[in-house]
C-alpha positions in Angstrom: 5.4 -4.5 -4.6 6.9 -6.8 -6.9 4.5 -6.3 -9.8 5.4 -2.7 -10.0 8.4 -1.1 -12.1 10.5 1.3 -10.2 10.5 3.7 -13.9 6.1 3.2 -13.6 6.4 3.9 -9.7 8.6 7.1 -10.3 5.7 8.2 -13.0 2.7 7.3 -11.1 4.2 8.9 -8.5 4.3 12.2 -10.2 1.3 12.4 -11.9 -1.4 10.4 -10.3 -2.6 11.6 -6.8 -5.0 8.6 -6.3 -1.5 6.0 -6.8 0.6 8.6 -4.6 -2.4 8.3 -1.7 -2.8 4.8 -1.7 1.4 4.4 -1.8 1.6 6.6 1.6 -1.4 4.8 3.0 0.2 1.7 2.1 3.5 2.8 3.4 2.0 4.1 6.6 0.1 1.1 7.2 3.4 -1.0 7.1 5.1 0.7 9.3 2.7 0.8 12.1 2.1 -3.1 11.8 5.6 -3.6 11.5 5.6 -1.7 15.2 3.0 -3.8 16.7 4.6 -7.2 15.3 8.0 -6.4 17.2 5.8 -6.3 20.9 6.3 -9.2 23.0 2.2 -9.9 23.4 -0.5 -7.1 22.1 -3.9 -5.8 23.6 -7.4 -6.4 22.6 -7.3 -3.1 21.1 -3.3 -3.6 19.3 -5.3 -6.9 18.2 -8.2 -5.2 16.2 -6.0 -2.4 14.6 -3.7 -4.9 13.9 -6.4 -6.4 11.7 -7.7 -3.2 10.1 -3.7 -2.3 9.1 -3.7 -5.6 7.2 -7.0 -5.0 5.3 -6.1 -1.1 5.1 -2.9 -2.7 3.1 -4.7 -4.9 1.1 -6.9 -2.4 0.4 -4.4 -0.3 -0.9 -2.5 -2.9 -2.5 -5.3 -4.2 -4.6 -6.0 -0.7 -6.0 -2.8 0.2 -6.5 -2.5 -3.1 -8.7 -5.5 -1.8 -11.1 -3.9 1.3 -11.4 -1.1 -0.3 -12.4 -2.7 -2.3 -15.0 -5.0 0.9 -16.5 -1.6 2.7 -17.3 -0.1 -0.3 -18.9 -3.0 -1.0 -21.0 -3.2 2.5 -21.9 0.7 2.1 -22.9 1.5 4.4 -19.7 4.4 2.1 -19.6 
């Protein structure tokens, strides 16, 4: 995630579950979507959850973001 210092990431990680949660969720996410994107044609089914991964990401993404911004506001940084 471009908007996110490595040094932050490294702290966050440490100290805030929440961040370290949506991170692996995030991370998790990826990879399976990653997995269905390399198959030649998908299912109905490989469709839907295909779909959810993306908002799951997103999701995560978005809440990592305010996370993000609460520390540096707080001068987390």
């Amino acid at each position: 995630m471009d908007f996110l210092r490595p040094d932050l990431q490294e702290r966050l990680m440490k100290e805030h579950f929440e961040f370290r949660k949506l991170m692996e969720e995030h991370r998790a996410a990826d990879l399976r979507l990653s997995d269905l994107q390399r198959k030649p044609s998908l299912s109905a089914r490989e469709s839907l959850e295909e779909v959810e991964l993306k908002k799951t990401k997103l999701r995560a993404k978005e809440r990592i973001y305010r996370i993000v911004q609460d520390a540096s506001i707080r001068g987390d940084q």
